[in-house]
PQR file with spaces between the fields and no chain letter, atoms N, CA, C, O and H, PARSE charges and radii, in Angstrom:
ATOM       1  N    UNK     1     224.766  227.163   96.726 -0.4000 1.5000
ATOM       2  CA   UNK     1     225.640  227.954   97.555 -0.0000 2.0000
ATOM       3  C    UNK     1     224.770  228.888   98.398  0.5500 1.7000
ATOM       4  O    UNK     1     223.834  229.485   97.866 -0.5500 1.4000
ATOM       5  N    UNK     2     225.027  229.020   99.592 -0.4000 1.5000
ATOM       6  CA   UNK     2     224.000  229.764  100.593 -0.0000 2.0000
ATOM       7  C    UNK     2     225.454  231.134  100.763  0.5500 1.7000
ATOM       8  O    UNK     2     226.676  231.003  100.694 -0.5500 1.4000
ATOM       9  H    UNK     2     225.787  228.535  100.024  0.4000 1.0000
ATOM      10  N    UNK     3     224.699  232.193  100.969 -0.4000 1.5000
ATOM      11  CA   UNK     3     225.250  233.239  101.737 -0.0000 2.0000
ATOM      12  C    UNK     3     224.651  233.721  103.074  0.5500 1.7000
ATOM      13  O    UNK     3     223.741  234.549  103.105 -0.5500 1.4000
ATOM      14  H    UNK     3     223.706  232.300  101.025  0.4000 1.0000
ATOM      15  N    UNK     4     225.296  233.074  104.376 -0.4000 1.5000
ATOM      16  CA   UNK     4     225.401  234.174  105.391 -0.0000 2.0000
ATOM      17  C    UNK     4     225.715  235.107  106.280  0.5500 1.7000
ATOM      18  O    UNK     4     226.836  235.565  106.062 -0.5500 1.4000
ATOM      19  H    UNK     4     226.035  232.401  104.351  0.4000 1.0000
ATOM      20  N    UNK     5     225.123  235.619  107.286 -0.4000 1.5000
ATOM      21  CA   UNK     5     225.565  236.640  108.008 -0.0000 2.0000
ATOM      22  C    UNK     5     224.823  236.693  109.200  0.5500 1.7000
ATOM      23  O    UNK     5     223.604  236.630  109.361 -0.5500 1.4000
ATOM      24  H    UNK     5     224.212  235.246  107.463  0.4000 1.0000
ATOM      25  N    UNK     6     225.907  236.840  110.165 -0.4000 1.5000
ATOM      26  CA   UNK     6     225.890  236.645  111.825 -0.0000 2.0000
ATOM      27  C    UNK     6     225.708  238.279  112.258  0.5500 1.7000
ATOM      28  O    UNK     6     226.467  239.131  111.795 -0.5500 1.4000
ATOM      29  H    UNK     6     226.897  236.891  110.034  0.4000 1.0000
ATOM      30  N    UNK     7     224.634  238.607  113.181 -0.4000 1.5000
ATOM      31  CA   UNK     7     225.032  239.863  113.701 -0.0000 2.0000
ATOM      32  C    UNK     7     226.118  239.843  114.951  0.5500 1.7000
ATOM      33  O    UNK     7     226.148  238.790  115.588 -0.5500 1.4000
ATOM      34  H    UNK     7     224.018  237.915  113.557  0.4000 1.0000
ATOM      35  N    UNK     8     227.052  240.949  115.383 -0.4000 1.5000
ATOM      36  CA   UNK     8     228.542  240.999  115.970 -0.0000 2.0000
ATOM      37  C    UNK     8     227.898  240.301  117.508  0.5500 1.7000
ATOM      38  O    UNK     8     226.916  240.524  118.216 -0.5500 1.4000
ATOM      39  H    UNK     8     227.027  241.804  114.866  0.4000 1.0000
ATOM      40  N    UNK     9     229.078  239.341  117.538 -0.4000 1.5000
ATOM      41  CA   UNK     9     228.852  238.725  118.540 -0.0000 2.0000
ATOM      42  C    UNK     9     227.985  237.026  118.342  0.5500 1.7000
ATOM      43  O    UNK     9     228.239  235.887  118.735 -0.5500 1.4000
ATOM      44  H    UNK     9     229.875  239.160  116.963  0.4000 1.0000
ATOM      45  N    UNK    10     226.984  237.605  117.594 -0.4000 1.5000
ATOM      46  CA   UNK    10     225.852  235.959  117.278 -0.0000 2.0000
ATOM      47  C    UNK    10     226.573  234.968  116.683  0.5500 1.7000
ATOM      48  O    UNK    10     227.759  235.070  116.367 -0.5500 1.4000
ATOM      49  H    UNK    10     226.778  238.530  117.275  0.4000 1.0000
ATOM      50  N    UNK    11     225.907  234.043  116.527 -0.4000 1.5000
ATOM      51  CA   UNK    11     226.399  232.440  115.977 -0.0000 2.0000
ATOM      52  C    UNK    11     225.286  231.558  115.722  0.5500 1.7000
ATOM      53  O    UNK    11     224.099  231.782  115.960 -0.5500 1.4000
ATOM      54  H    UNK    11     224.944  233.960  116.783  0.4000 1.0000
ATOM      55  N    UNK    12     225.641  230.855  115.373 -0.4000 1.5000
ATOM      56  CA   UNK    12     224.820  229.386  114.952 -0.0000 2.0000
ATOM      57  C    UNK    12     223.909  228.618  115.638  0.5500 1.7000
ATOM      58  O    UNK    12     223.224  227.720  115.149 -0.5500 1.4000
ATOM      59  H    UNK    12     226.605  230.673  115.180  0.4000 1.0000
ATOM      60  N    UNK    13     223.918  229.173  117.359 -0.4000 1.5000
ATOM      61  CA   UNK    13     222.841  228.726  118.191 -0.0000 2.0000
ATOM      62  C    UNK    13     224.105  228.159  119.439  0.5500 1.7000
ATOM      63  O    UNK    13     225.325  228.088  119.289 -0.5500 1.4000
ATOM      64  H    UNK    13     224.474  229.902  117.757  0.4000 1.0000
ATOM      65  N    UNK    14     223.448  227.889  120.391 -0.4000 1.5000
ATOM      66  CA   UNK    14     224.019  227.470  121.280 -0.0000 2.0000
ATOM      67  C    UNK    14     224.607  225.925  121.149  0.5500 1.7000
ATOM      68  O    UNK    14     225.629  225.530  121.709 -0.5500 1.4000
ATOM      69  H    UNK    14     222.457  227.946  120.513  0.4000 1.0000
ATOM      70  N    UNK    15     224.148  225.504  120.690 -0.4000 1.5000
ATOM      71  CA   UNK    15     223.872  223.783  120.389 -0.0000 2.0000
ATOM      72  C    UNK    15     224.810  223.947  118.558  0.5500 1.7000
ATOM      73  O    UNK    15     224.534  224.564  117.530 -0.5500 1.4000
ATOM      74  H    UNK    15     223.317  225.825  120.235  0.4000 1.0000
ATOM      75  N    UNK    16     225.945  223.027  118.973 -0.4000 1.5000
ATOM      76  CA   UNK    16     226.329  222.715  117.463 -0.0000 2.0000
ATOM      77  C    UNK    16     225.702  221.737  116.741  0.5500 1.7000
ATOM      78  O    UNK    16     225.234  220.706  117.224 -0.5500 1.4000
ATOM      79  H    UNK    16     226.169  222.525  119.808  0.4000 1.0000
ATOM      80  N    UNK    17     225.685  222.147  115.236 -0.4000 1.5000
ATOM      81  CA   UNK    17     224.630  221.625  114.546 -0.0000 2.0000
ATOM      82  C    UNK    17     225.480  220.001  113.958  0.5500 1.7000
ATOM      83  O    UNK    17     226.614  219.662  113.620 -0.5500 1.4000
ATOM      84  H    UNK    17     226.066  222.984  114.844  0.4000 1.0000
ATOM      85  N    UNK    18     224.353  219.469  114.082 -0.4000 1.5000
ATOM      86  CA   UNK    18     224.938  217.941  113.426 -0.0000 2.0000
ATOM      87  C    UNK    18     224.265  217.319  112.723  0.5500 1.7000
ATOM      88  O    UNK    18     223.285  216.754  113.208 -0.5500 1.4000
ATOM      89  H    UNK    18     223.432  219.745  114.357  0.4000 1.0000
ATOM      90  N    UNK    19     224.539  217.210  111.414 -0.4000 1.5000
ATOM      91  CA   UNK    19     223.478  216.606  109.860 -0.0000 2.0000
ATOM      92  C    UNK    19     223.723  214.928  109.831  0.5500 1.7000
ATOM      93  O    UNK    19     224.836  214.475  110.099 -0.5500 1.4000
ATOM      94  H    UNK    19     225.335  217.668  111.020  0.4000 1.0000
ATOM      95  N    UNK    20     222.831  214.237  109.558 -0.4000 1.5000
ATOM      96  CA   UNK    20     222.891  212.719  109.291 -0.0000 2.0000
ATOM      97  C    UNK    20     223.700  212.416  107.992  0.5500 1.7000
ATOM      98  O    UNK    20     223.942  211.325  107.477 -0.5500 1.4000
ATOM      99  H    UNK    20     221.927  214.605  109.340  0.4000 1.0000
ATOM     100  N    UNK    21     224.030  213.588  107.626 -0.4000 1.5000
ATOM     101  CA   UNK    21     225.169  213.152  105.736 -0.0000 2.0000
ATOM     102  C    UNK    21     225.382  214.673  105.208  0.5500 1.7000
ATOM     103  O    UNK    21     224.699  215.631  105.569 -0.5500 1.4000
ATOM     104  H    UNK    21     223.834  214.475  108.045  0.4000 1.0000
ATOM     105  N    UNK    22     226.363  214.709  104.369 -0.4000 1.5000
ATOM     106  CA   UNK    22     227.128  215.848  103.672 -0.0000 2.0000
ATOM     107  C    UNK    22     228.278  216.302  103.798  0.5500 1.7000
ATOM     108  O    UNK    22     229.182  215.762  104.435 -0.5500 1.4000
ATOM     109  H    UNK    22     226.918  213.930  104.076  0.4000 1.0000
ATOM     110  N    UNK    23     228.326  217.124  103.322 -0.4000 1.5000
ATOM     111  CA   UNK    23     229.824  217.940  103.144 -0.0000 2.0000
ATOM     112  C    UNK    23     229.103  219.477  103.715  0.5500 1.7000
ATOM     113  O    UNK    23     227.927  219.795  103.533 -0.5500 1.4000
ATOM     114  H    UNK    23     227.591  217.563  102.805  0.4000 1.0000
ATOM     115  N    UNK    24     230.109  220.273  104.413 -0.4000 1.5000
ATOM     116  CA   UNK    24     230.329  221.821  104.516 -0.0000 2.0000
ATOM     117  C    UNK    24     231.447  222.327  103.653  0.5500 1.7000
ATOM     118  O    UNK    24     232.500  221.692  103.704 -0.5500 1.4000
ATOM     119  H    UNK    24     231.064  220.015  104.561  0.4000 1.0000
ATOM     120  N    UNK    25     231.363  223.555  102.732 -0.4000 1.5000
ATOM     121  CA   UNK    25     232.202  224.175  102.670 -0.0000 2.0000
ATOM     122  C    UNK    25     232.115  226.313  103.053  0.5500 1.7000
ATOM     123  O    UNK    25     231.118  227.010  103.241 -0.5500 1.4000
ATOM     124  H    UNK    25     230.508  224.071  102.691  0.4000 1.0000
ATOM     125  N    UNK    26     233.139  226.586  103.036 -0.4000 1.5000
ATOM     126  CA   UNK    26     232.746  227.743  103.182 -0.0000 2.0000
ATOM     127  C    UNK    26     233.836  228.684  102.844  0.5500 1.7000
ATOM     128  O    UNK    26     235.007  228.501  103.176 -0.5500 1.4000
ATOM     129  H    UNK    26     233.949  226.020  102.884  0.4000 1.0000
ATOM     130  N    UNK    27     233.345  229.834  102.079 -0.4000 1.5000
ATOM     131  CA   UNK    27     234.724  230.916  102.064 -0.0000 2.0000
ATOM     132  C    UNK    27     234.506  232.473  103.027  0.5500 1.7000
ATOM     133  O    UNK    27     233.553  233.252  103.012 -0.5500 1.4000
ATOM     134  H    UNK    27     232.393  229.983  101.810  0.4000 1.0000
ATOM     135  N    UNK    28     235.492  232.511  103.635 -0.4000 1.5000
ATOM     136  CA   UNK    28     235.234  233.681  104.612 -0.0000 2.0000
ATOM     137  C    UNK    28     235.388  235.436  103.702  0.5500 1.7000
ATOM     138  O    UNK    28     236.533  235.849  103.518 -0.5500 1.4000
ATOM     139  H    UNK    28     236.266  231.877  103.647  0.4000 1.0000
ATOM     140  N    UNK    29     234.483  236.093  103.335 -0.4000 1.5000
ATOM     141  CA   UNK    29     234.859  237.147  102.429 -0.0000 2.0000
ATOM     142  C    UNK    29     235.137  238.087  103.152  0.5500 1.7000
ATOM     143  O    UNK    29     235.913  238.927  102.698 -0.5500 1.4000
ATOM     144  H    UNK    29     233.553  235.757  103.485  0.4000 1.0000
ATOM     145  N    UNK    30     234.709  238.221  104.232 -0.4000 1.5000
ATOM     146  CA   UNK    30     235.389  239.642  105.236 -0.0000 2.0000
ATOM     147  C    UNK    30     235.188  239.221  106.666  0.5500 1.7000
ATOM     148  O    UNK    30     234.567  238.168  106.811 -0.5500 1.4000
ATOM     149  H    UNK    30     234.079  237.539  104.602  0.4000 1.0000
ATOM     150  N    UNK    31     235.628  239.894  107.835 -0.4000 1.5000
ATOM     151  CA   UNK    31     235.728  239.819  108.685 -0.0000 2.0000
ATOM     152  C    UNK    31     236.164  238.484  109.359  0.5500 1.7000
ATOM     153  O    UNK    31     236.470  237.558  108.607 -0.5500 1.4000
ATOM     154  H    UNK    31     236.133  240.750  107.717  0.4000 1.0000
ATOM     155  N    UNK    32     236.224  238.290  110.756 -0.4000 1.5000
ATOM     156  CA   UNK    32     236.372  236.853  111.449 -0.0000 2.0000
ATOM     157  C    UNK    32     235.237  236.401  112.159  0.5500 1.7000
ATOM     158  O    UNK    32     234.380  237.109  112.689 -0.5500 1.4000
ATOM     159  H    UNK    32     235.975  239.042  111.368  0.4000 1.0000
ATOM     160  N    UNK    33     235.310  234.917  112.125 -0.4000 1.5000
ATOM     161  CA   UNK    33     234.816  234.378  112.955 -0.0000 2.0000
ATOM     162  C    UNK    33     235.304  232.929  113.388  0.5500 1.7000
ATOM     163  O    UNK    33     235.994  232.357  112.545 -0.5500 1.4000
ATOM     164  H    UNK    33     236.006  234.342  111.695  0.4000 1.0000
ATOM     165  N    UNK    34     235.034  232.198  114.656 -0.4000 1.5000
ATOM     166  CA   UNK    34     235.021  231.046  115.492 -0.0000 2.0000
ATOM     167  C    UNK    34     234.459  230.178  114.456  0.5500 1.7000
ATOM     168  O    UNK    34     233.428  230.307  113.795 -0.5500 1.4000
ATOM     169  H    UNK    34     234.474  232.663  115.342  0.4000 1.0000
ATOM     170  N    UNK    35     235.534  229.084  114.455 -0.4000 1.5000
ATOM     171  CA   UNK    35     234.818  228.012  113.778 -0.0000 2.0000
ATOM     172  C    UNK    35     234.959  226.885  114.945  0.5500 1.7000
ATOM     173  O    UNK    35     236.096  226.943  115.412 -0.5500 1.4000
ATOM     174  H    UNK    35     236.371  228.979  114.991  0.4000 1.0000
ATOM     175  N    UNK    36     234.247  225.979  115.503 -0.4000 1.5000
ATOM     176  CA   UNK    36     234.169  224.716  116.305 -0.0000 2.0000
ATOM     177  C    UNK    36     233.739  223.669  115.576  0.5500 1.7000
ATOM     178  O    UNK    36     232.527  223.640  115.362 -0.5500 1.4000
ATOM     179  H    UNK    36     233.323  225.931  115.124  0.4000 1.0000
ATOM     180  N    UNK    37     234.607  222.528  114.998 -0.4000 1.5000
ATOM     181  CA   UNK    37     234.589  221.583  114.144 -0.0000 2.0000
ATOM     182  C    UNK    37     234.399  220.431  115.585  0.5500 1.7000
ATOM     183  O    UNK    37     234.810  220.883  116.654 -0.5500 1.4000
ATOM     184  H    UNK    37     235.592  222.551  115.172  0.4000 1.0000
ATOM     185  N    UNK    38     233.878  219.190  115.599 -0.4000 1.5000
ATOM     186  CA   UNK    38     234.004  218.186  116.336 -0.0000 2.0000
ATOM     187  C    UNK    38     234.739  218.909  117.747  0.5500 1.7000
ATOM     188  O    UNK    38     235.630  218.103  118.016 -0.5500 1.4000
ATOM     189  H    UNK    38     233.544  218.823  114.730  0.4000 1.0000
ATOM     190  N    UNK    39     234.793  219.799  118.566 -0.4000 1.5000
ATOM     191  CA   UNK    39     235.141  220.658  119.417 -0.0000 2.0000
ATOM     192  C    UNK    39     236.815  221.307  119.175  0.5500 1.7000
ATOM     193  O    UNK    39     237.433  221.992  119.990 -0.5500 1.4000
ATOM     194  H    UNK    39     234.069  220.454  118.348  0.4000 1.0000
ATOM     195  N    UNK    40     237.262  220.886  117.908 -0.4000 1.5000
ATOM     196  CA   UNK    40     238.351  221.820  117.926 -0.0000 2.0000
ATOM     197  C    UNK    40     237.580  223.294  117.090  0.5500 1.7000
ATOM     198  O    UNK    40     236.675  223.422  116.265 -0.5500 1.4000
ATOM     199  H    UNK    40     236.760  220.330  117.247  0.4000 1.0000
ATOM     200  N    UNK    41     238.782  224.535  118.046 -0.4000 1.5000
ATOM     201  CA   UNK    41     238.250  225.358  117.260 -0.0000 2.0000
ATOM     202  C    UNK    41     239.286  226.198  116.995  0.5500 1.7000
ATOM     203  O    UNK    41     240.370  226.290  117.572 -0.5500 1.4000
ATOM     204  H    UNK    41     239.518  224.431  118.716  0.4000 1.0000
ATOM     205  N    UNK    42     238.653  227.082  115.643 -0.4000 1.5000
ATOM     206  CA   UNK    42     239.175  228.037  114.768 -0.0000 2.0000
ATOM     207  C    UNK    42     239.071  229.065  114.163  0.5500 1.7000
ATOM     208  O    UNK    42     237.934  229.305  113.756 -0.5500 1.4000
ATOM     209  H    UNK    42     237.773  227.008  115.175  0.4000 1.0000
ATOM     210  N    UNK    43     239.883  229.825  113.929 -0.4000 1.5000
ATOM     211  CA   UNK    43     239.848  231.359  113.892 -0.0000 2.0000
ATOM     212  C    UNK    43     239.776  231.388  112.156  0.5500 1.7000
ATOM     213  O    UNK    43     240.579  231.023  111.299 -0.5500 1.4000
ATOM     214  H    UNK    43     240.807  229.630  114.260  0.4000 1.0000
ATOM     215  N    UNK    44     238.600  231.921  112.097 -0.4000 1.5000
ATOM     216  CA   UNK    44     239.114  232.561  109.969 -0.0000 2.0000
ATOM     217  C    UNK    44     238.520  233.631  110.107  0.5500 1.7000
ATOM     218  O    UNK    44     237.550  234.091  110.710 -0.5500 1.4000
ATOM     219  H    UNK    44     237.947  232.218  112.794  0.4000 1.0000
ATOM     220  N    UNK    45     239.657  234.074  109.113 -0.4000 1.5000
ATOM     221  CA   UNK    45     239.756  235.771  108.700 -0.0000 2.0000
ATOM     222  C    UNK    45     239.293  235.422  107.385  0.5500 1.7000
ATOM     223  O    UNK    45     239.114  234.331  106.843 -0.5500 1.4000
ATOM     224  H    UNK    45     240.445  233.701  108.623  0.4000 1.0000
ATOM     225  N    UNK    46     239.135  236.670  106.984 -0.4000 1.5000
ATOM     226  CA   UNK    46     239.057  237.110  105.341 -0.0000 2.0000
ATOM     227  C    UNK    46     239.917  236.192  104.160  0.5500 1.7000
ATOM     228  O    UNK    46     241.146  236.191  104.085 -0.5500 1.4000
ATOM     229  H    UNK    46     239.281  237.555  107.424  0.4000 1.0000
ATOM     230  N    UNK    47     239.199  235.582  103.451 -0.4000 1.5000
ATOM     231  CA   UNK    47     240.175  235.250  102.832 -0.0000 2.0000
ATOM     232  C    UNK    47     240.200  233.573  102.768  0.5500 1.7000
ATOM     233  O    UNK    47     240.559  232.888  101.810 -0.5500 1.4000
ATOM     234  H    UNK    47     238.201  235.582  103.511  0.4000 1.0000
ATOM     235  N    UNK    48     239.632  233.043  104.283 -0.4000 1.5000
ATOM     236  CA   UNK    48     239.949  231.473  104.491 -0.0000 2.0000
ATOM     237  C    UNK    48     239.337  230.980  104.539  0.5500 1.7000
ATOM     238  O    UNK    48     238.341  231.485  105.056 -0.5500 1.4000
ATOM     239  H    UNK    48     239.341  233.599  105.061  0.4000 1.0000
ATOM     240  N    UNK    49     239.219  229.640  104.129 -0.4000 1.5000
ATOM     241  CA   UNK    49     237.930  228.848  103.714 -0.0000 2.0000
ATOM     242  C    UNK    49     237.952  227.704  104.607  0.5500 1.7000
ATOM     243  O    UNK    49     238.929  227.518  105.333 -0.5500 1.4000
ATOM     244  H    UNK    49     240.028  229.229  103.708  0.4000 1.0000
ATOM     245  N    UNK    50     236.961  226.930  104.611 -0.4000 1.5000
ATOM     246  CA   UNK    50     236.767  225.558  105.254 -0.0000 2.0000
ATOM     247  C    UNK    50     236.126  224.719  105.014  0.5500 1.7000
ATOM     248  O    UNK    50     235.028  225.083  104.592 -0.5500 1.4000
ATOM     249  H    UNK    50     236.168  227.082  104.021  0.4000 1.0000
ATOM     250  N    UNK    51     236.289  223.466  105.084 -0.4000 1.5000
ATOM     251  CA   UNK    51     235.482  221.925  104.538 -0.0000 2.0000
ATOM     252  C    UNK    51     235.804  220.637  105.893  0.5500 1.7000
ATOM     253  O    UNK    51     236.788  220.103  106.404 -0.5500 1.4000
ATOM     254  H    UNK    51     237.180  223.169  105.427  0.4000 1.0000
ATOM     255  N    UNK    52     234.577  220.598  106.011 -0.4000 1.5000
ATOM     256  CA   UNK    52     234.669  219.629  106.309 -0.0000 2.0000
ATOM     257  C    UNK    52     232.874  218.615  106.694  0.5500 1.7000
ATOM     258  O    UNK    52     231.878  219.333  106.609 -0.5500 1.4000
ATOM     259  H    UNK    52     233.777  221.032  105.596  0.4000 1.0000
ATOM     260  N    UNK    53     232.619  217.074  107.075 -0.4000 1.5000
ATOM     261  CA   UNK    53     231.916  216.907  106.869 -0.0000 2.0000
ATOM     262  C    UNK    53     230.875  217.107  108.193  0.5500 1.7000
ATOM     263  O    UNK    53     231.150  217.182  109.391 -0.5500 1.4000
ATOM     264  H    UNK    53     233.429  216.491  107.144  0.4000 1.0000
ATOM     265  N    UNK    54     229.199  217.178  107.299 -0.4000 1.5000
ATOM     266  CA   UNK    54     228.640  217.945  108.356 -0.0000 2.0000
ATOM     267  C    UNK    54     228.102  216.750  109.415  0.5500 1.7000
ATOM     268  O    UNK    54     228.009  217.151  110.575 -0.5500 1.4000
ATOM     269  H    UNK    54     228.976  217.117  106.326  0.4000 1.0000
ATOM     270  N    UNK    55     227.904  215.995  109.295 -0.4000 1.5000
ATOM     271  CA   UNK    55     228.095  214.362  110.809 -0.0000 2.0000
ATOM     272  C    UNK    55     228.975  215.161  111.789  0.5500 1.7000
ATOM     273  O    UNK    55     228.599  214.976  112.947 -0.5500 1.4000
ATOM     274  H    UNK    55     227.980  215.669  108.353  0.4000 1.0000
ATOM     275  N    UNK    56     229.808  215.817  111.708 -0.4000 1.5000
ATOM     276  CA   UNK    56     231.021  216.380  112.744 -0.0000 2.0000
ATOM     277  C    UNK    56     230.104  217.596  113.827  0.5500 1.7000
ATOM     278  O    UNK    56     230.008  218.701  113.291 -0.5500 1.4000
ATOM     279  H    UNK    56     230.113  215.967  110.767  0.4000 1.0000
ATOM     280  N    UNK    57     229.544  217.502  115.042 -0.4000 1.5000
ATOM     281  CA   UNK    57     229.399  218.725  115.522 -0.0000 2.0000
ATOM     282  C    UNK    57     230.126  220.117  115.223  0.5500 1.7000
ATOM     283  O    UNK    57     231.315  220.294  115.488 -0.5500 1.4000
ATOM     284  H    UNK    57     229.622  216.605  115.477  0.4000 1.0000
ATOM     285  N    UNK    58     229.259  221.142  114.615 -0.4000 1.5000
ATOM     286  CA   UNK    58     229.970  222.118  114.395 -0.0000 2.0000
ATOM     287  C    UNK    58     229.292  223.365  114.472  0.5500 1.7000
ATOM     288  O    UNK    58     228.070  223.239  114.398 -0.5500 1.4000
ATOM     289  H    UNK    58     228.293  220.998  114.399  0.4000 1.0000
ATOM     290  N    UNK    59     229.774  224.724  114.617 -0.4000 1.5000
ATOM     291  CA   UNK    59     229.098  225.796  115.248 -0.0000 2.0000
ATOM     292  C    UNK    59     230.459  227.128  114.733  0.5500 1.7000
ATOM     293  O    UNK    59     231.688  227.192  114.709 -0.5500 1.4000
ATOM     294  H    UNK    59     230.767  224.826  114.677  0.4000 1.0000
ATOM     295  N    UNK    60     229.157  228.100  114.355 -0.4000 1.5000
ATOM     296  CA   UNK    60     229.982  229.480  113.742 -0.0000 2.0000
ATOM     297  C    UNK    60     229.660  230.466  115.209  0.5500 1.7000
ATOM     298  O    UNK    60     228.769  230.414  116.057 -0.5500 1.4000
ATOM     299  H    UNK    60     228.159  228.048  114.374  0.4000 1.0000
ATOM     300  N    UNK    61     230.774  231.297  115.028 -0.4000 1.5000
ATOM     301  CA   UNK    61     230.103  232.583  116.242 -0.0000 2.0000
ATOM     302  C    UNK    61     231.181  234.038  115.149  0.5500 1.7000
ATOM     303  O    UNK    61     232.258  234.058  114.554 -0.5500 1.4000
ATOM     304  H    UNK    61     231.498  231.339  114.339  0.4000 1.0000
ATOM     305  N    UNK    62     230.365  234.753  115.348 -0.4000 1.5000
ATOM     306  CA   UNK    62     231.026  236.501  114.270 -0.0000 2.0000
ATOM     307  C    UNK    62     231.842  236.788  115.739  0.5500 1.7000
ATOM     308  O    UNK    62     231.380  236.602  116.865 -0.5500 1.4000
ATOM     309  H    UNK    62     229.490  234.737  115.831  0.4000 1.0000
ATOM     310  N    UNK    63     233.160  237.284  115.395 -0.4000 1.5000
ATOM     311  CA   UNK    63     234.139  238.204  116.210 -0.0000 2.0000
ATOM     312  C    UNK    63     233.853  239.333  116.069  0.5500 1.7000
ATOM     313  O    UNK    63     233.618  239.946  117.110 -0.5500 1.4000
ATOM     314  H    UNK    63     233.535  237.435  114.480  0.4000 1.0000
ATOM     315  N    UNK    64     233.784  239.824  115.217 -0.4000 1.5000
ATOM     316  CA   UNK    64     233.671  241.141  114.861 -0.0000 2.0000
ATOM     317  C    UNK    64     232.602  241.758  115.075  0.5500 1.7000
ATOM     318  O    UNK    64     231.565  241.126  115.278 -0.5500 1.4000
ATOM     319  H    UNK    64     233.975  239.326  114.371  0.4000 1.0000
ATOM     320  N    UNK    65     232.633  243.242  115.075 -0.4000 1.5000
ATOM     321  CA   UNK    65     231.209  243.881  115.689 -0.0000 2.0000
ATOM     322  C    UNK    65     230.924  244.550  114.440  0.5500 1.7000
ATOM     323  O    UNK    65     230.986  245.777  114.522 -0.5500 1.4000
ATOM     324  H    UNK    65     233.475  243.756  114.910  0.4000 1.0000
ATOM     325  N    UNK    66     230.639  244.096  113.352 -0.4000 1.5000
ATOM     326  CA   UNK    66     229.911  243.957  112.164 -0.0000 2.0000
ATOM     327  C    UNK    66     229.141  242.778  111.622  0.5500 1.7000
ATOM     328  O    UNK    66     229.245  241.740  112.277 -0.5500 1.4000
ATOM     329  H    UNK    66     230.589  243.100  113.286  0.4000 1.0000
ATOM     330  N    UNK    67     228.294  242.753  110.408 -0.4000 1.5000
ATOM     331  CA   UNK    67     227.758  241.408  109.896 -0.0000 2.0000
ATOM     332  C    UNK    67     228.942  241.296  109.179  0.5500 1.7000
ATOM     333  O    UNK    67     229.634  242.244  108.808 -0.5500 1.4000
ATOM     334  H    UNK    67     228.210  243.596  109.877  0.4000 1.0000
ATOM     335  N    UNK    68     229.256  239.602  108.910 -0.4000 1.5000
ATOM     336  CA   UNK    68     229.987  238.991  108.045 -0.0000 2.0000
ATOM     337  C    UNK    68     228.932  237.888  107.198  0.5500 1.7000
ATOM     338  O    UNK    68     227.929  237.281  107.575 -0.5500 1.4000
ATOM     339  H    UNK    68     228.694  238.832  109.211  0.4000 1.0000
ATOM     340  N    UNK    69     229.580  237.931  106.018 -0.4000 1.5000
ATOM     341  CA   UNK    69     229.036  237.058  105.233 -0.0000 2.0000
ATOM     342  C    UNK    69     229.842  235.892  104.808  0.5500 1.7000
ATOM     343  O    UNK    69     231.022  235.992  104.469 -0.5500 1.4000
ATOM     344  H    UNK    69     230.395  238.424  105.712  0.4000 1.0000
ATOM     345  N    UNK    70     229.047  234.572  104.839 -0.4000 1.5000
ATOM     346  CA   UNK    70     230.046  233.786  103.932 -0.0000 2.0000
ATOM     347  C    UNK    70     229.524  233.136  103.527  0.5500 1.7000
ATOM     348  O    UNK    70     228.356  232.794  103.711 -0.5500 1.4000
ATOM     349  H    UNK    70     228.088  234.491  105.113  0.4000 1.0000
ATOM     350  N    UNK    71     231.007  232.488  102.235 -0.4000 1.5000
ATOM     351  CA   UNK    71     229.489  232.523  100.868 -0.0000 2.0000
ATOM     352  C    UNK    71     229.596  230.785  100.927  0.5500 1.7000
ATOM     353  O    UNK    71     228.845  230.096  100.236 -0.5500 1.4000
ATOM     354  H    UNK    71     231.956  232.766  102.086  0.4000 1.0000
């Protein structure tokens, strides 16, 4: 299990990341951020989690003008 944290505003890089095999999961413990799965995208708050596999272009960005962590 990895824990991270975006400074307000940052993300995952410009370029969504795309793995040759696996699974993502993730639980959001505070704040929001942008999720972009295969180019749909999504809002999680506190509280909401996500799965899906990592072959799918995908990319985090922090809303909030704090660090968020997720675990």
């Amino acid at each position: 299990m990895l824990r991270e944290q975006y400074a307000p505003g940052a993300g995952s890089g410009a370029e969504p990341i795309v793995h040759a095999v696996g699974e993502k999961c993730g639980l959001l413990t505070r704040g929001a951020i942008e999720l972009t799965v295969d180019g749909q995208i999504s809002v999680l708050t506190e509280g909401d989690g996500c799965y899906f596999p990592t072959t799918l272009p995908h990319s985090f960005r922090n809303l909030t003008t704090s660090l968020w962590p997720r675990v």
